[in-house]
C-alpha positions as CSV (number, residue, x, y, z in Angstrom):
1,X,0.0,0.0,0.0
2,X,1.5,3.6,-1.0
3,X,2.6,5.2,2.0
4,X,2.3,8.6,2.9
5,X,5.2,9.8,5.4
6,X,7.8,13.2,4.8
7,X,8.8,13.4,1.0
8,X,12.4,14.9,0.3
9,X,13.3,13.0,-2.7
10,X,12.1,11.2,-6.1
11,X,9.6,8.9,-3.9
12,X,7.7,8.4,-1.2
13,X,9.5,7.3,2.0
14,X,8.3,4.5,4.8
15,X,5.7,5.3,6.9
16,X,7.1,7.5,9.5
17,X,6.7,6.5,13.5
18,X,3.3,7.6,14.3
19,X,1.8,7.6,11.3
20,X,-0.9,4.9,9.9
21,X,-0.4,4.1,6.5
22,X,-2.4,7.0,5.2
23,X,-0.3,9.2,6.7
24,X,-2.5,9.9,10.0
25,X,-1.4,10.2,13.9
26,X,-4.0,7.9,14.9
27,X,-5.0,4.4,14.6
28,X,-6.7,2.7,11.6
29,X,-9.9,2.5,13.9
30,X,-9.9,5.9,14.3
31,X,-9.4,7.2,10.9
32,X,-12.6,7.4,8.3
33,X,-11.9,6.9,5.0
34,X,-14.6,7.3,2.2
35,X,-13.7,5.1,-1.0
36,X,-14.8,6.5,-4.7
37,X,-16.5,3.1,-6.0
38,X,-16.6,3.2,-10.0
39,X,-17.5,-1.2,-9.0
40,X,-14.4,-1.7,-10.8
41,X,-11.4,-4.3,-9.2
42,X,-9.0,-1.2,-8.6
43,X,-11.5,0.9,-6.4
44,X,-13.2,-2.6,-4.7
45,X,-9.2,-3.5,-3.6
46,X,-9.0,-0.3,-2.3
47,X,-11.7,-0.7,-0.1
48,X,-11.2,-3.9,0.8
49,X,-7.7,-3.5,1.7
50,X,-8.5,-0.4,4.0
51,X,-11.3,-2.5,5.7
52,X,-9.0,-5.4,6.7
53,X,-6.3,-3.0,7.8
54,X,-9.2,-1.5,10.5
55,X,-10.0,1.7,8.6
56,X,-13.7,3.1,9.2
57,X,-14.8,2.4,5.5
58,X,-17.7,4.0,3.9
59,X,-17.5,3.1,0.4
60,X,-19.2,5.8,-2.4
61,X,-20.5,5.2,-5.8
62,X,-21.9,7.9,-8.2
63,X,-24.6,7.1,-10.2
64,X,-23.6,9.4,-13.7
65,X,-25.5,8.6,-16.5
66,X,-28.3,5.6,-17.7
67,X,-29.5,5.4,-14.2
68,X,-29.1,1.3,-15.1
69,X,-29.5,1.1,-18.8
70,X,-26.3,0.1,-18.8
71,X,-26.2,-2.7,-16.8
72,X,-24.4,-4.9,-19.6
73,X,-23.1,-3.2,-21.5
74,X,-18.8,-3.9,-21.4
75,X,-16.3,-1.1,-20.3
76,X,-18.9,1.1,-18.7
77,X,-18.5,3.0,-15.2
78,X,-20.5,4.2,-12.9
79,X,-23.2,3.0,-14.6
80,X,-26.0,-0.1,-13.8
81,X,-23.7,-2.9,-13.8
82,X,-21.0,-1.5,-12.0
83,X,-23.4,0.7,-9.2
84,X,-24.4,-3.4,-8.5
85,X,-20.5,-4.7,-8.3
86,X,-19.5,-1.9,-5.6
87,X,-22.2,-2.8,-3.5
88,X,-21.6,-6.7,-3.7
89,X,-17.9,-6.2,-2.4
90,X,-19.4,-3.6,0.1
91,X,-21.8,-6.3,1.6
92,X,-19.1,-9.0,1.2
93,X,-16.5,-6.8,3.2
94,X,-18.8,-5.4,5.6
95,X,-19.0,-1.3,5.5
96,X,-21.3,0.9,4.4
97,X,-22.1,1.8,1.0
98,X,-23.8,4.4,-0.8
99,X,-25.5,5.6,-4.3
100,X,-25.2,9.5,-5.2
101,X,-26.9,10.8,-8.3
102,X,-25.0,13.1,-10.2
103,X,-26.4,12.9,-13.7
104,X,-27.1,16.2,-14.1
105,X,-24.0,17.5,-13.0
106,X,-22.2,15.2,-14.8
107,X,-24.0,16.0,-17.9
108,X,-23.6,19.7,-17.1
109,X,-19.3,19.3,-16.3
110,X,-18.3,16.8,-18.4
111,X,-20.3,15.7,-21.5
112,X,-21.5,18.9,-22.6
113,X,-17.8,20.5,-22.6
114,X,-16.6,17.3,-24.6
115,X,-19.2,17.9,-27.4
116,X,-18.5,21.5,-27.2
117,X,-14.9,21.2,-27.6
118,X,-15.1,18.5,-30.0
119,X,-17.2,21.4,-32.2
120,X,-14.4,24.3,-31.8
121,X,-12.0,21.7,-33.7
122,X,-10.5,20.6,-30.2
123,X,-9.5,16.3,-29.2
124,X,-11.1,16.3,-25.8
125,X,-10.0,14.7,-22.6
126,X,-13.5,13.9,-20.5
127,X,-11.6,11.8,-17.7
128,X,-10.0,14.6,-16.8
129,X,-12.7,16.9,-16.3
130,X,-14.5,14.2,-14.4
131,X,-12.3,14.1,-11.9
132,X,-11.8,17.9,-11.7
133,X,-15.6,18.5,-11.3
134,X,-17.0,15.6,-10.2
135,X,-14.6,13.0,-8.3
136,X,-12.2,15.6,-6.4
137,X,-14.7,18.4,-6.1
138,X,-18.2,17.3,-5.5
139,X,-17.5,13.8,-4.0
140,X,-15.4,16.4,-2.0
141,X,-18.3,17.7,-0.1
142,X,-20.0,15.0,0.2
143,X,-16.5,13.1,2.1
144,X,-16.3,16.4,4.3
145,X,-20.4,15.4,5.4
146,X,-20.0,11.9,5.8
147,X,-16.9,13.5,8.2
148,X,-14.1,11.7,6.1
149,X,-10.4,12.3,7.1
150,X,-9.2,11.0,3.8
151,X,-11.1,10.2,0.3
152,X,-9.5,7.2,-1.4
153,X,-9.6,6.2,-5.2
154,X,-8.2,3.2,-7.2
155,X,-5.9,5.4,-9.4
156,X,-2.6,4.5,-10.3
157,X,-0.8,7.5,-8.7
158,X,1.2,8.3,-5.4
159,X,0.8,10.7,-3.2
160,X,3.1,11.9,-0.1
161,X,3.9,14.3,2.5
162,X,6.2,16.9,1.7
163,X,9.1,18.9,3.5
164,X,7.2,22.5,3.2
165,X,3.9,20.5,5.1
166,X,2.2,20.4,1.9
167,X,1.3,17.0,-0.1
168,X,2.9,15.6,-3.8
169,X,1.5,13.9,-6.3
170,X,3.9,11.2,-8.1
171,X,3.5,9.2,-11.2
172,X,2.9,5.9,-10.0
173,X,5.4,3.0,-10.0
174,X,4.2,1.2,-12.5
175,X,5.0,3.2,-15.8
176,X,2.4,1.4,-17.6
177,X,-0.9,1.9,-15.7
178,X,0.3,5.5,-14.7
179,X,-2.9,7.7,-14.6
180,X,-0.8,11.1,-13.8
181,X,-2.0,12.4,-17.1
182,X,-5.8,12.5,-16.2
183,X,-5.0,14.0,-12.7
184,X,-2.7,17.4,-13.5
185,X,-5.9,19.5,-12.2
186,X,-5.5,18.2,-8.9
187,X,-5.2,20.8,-6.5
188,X,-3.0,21.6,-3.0
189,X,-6.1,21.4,-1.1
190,X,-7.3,18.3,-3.0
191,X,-4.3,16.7,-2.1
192,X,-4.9,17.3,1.5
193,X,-8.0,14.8,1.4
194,X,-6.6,12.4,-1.5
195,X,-4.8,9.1,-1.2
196,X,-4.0,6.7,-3.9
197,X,-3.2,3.1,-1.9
198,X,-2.6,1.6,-5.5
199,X,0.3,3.7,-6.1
200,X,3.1,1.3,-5.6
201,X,1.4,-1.7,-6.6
202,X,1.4,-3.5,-10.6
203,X,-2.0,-4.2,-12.0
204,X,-1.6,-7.8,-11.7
205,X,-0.9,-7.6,-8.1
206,X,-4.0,-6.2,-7.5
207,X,-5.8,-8.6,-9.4
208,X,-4.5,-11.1,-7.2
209,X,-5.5,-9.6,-4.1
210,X,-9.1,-9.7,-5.5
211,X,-9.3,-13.5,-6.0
212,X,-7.5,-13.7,-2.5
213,X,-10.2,-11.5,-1.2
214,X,-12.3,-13.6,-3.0
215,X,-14.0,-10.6,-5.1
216,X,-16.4,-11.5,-7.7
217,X,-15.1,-8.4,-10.0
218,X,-11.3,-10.0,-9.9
219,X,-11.2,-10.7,-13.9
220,X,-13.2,-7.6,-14.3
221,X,-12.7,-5.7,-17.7
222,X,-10.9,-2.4,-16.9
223,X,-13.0,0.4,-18.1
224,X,-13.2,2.6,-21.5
225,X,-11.8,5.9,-21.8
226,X,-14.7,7.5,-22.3
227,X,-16.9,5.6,-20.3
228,X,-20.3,7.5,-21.4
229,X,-20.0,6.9,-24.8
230,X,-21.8,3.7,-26.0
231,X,-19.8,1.2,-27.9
232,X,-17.1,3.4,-28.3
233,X,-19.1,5.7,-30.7
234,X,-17.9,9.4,-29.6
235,X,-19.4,10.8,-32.8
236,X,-23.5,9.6,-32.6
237,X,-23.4,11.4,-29.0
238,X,-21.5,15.0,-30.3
239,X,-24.0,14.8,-33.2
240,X,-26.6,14.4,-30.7
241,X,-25.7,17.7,-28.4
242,X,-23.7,19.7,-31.4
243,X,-25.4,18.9,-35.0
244,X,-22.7,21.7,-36.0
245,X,-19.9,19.3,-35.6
246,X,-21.2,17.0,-38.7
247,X,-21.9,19.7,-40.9
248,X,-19.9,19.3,-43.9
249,X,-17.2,20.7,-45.1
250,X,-14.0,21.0,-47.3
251,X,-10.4,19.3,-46.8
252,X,-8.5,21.6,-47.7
253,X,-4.3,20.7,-48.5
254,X,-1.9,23.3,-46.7
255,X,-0.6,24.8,-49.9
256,X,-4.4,26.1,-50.5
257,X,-5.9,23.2,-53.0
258,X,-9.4,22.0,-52.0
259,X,-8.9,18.3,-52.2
260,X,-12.1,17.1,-51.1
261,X,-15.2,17.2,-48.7
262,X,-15.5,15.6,-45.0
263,X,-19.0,15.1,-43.3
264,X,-17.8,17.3,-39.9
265,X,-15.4,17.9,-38.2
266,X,-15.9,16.3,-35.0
267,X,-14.8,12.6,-37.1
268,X,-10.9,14.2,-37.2
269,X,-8.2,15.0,-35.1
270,X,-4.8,16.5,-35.2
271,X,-2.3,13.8,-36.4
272,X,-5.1,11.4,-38.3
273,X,-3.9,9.5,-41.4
274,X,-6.4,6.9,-42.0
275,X,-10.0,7.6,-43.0
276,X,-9.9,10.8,-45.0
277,X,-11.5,9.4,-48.1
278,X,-8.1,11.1,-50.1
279,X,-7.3,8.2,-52.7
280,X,-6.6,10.5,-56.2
281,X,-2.8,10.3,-56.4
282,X,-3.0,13.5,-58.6
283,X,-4.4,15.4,-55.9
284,X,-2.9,13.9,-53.2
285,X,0.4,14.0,-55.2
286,X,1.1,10.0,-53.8
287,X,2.1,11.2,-50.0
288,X,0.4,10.3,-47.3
289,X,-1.4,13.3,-46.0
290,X,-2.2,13.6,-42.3
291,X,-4.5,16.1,-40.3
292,X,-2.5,19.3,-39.5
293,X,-5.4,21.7,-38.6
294,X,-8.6,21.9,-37.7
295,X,-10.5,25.2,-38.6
296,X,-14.1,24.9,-36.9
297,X,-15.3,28.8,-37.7
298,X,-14.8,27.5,-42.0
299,X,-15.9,23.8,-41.3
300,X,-12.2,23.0,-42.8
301,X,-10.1,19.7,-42.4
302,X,-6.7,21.0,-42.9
303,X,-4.4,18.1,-44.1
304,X,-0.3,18.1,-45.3
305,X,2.5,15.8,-45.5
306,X,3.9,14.9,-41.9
307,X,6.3,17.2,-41.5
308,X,3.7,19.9,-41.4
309,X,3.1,18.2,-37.9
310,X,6.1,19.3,-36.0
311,X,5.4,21.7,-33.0
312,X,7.9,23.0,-31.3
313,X,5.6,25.8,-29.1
314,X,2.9,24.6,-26.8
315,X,0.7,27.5,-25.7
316,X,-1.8,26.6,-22.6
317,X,-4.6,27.5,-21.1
318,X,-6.7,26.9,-17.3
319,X,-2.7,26.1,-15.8
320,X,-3.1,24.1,-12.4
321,X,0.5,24.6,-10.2
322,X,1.0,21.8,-7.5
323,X,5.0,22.4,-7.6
324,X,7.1,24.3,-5.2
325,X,6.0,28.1,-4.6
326,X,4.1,30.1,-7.0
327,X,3.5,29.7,-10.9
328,X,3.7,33.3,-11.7
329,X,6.9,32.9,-9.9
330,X,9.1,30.5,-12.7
331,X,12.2,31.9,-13.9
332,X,12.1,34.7,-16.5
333,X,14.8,32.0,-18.7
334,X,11.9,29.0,-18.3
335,X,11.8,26.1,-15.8
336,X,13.5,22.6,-16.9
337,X,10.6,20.0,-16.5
338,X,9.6,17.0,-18.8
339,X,5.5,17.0,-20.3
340,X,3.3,14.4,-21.5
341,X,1.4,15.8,-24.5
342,X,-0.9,12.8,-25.1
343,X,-1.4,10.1,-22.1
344,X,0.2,7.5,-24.3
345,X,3.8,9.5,-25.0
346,X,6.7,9.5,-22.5
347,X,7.3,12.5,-20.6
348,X,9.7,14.7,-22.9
349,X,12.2,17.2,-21.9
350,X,10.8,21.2,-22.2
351,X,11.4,24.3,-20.9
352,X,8.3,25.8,-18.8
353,X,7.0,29.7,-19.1
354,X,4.7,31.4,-17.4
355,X,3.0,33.7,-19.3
356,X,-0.3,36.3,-18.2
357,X,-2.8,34.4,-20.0
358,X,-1.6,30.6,-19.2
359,X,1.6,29.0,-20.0
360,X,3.9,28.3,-22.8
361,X,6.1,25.2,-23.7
362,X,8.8,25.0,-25.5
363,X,9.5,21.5,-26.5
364,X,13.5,20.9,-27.2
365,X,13.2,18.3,-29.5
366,X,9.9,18.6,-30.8
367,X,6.7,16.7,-31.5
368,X,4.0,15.5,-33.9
369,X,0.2,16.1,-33.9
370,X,0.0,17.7,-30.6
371,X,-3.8,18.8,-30.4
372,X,-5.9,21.7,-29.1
373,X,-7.8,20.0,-26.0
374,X,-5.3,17.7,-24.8
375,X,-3.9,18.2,-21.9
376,X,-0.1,19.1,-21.1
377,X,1.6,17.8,-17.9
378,X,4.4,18.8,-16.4
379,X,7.1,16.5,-14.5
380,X,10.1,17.1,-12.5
381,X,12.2,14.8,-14.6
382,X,11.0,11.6,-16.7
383,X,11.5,9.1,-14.2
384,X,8.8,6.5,-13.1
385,X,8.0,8.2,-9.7
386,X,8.6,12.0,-10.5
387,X,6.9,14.6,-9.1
388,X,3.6,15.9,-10.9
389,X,4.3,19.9,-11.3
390,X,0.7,20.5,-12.5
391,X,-0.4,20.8,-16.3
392,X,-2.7,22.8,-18.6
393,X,-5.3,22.1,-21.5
394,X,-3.4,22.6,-25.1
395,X,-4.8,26.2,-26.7
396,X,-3.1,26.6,-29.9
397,X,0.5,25.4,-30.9
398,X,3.2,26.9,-33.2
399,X,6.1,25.1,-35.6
400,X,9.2,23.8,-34.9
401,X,10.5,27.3,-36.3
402,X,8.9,29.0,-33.4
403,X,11.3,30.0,-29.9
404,X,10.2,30.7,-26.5
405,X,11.1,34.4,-27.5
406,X,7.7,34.7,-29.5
407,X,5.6,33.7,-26.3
């Protein structure tokens, strides 16, 4: 279980004397502990583990869209299926569980920004807002009512005490299930309340402790990205909120030439290759084309040959800070970090400014299709248990001509 004693260095230390393994000056017994429930294997551990160790468990599940309609449908959360699982390991463990409905608000925070941005020519990242708005701020409340000293999720993330008082969040030890990416927006205060017991552990390991616990949701399927979106269909629900983002429109080469027509805007994204109906070698001149740009306000699919990809300037918007002293406080010259532009890339080496309207990255050695909407996270180095600086939502980006001089 990640512990949560003083941090000095690249990761958490051992629990310090004192201290429960959640980081508390009391014992287990006295410590409450609400549990997010998605009814997944990584939350139910959670729970289970912190039961068995003594903790006062009240486990939490919100109900955010189908209210049960989904109750087989695969790679769903939060939904029918899984509201059923959470409460099966909470009656098999023994503590208290409970259904909120958030529906509405999670309509309201989450899938009506996702169609909105996927109309203004943006890629999205819903998980993230979920647990900005929904997970670490309203399930906030409702911890603080239930009189919680700690709210507990099944992320793949560590979090620790640090010199200064404050807490850190780390990537997570195993490089492969870190979740980092989709919790930059995390707050200081956030981080008071937060812990992450799955930090230091590999997925199979917890997959084992669930058939030792004897957990029916053990060999559970992990969940979808975008867990709202029915069989994986994105498009059928923006269609449904936007109808701009299918209107049709040109595909229009970087040099100028119209080579075509799409049917919206919403089925591309920055760095796409496959699926833009571009098969005349005359037009197309025989190289593959990829998607360079996406102009919303003209309904145009900007496309070009991959080296009109390159980005060398990241500019950022909505900036969350959870590294040492203030953001507007960064060097003048930039700050040395590493950022993950997409949650699948390695973290990359950069140079961090803060500017009066956000932040802008300057990427030393550059990168392809990096997309409006996406987030940008900032590391302390690229190492599998650095320190999460904080991140921002991608604006607009700028060539590999472009220096940190133009910001």
């Amino acid at each position: 279980m990640t512990t949560d004693a003083l941090h000095t260095g690249a990761a958490p230390l051992p629990v310090g004397a004192g201290l429960n393994s959640l980081g508390f000056a009391r014992a287990p017994r006295d410590t409450r502990v609400v549990v997010a429930m998605s009814g997944g294997v990584d939350s139910s551990v959670v729970a289970t583990l912190l039961a068995r160790e003594g903790y006062d468990v009240v486990g939490v599940t919100l109900q955010l869209y189908d209210h049960g309609s989904a109750v087989k449908r695969k790679g769903a959360c939060c939904a029918g299926q899984d509201i059923l699982d959470a409460r099966r390991v909470a009656e098999r463990v023994g503590f208290p569980h409970y259904v909120l409905d958030y529906e509405s608000r999670f309509r309201e925070k989450v899938i009506d920004p996702f169609a909105r941005s996927y109309a203004a020519g943006e890629t999205p990242i819903p998980c993230v807002a979920c647990n900005q708005h929904i997970k670490f701020a309203d399930l906030f409340e409702t911890a603080r009512d239930l009189g919680a000293d700690a709210l507990a999720t099944g992320h793949y993330i560590s979090s620790a005490a640090l010199a200064d008082g404050g807490r850190g969040l780390f990537r997570a030890a195993d490089a492969d299930r870190d979740q980092s990416y989709f919790l930059f927006a995390t707050t200081r205060s956030q981080l008071e309340l937060l812990r992450f017991p799955l930090g230091d552990l590999p997925k199979a390991q917890v997959r084992e402790i669930a058939r030792e616990c004897g957990l029916a949701v053990a060999e559970k399927a992990d969940s979808q990205d975008i867990c709202f979106v029915p069989q994986g269909k994105y498009t059928e629900v923006i269609e449904k909120l936007r109808p701009d983002a299918a209107e049709p429109g040109e595909i229009v080469h970087v040099d100028g030439r119209v080579l075509g027509r799409h049917t919206g805007i919403m089925r591309y994204t920055i760095g796409q290759r496959r699926g833009l109906g571009l098969t005349d070698a005359a037009m197309t001149g025989g190289e593959p084309l990829y998607v360079v740009r996406l102009d919303a306000a003209a309904r145009r699919v900007i496309v070009g040959p991959r080296a009109a990809l390159a980005t060398r300037l990241v500019r950022l918007r909505d900036v969350n800070w959870i590294g040492d002293g203030e953001f507007a406080d960064l060097p003048a010259s930039g700050l040395e970090v590493c950022v993950r532009l997409r949650s699948t890339r390695p973290p990359a080496p950069a140079l961090l400014f803060a500017v009066e309207d956000g932040a802008v990255v300057e990427l030393m050695n550059g990168e392809d299709g990096v997309s409006p909407g996406q987030g940008c996270v900032f590391y302390e180095n690229a190492g599998p248990r650095a320190r999460v600086l904080g991140g921002g939502f991608i604006r607009a980006t700028e060539a590999v001509g472009g220096t940190a001089a133009d910001r």
